[in-house]
N, C-alpha and C positions, 0 to 999 in steps of 0.2 A: 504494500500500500504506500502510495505516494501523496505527501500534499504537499502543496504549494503557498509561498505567499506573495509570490510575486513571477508571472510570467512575462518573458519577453522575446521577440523574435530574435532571429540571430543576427541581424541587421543590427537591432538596438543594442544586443548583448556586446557586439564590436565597437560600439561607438560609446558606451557606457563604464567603457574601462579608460578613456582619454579623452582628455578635456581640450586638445590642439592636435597638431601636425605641423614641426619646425622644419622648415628645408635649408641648411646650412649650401650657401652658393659664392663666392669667390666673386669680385669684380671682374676679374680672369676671362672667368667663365660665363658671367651673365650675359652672352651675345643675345642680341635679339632674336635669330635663330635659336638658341637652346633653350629660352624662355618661352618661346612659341610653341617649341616641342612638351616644355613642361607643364604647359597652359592645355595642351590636348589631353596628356596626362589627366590633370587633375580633373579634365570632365568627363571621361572613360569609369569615374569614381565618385560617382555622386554620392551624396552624405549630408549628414549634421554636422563634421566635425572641421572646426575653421583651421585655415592655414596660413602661415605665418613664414616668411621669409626672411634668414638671416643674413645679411650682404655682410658680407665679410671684405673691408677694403683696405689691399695689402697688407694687411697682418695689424694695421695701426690702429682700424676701428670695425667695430659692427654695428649695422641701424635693423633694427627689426620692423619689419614690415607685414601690415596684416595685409593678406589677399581677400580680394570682394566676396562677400556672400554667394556669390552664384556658384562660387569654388568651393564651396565646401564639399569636404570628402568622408569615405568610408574607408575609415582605418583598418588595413588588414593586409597582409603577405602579398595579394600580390600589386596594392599602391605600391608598397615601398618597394619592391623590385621593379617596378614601370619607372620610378622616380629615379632609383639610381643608375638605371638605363641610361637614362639622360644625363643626370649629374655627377653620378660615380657613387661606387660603394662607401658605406657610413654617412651619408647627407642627410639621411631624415630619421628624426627624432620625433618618438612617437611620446605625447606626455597625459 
């Protein structure tokens, strides 16, 4: 016998463990091509959960940048393999 006091799809269950999605990107690297590629990313992933861009500019600063509502994504295996597709392994941080 099983009971419950709270059910959720596995959708919710995914986004219910994290409250963002950090994408760590390099001035380097932010061309507007690779941006473009990561902007298709992020809508292959729709979601609740907001995302957040760390520009990292030459090592001397970082500005965190939130991405627009319509980017929100679904936190899970294979976002962050599509993401570091683009970006390179270890860029997203899941929190």
């Amino acid at each position: 016998r099983i009971k419950a006091t709270k059910v959720l799809s596995l959708a919710a269950l995914m986004v219910s463990g994290y409250s963002k999605v950090t994408i760590q990107v390099s001035s380097d690297a932010a061309s507007s091509h690779t941006l473009l590629k990561l902007r298709e990313v992020l809508h292959r992933h729709p979601g609740a959960c907001p995302v957040y861009l760390a520009l990292t500019i030459q090592e001397h600063s970082e500005s965190i940048i939130a991405v627009g509502p319509e980017l929100r994504v679904l936190p899970n295996t294979g976002l962050v393999g599509d993401i570091e597709g683009v970006i390179g392994k270890g860029a997203v941080s899941l929190q």
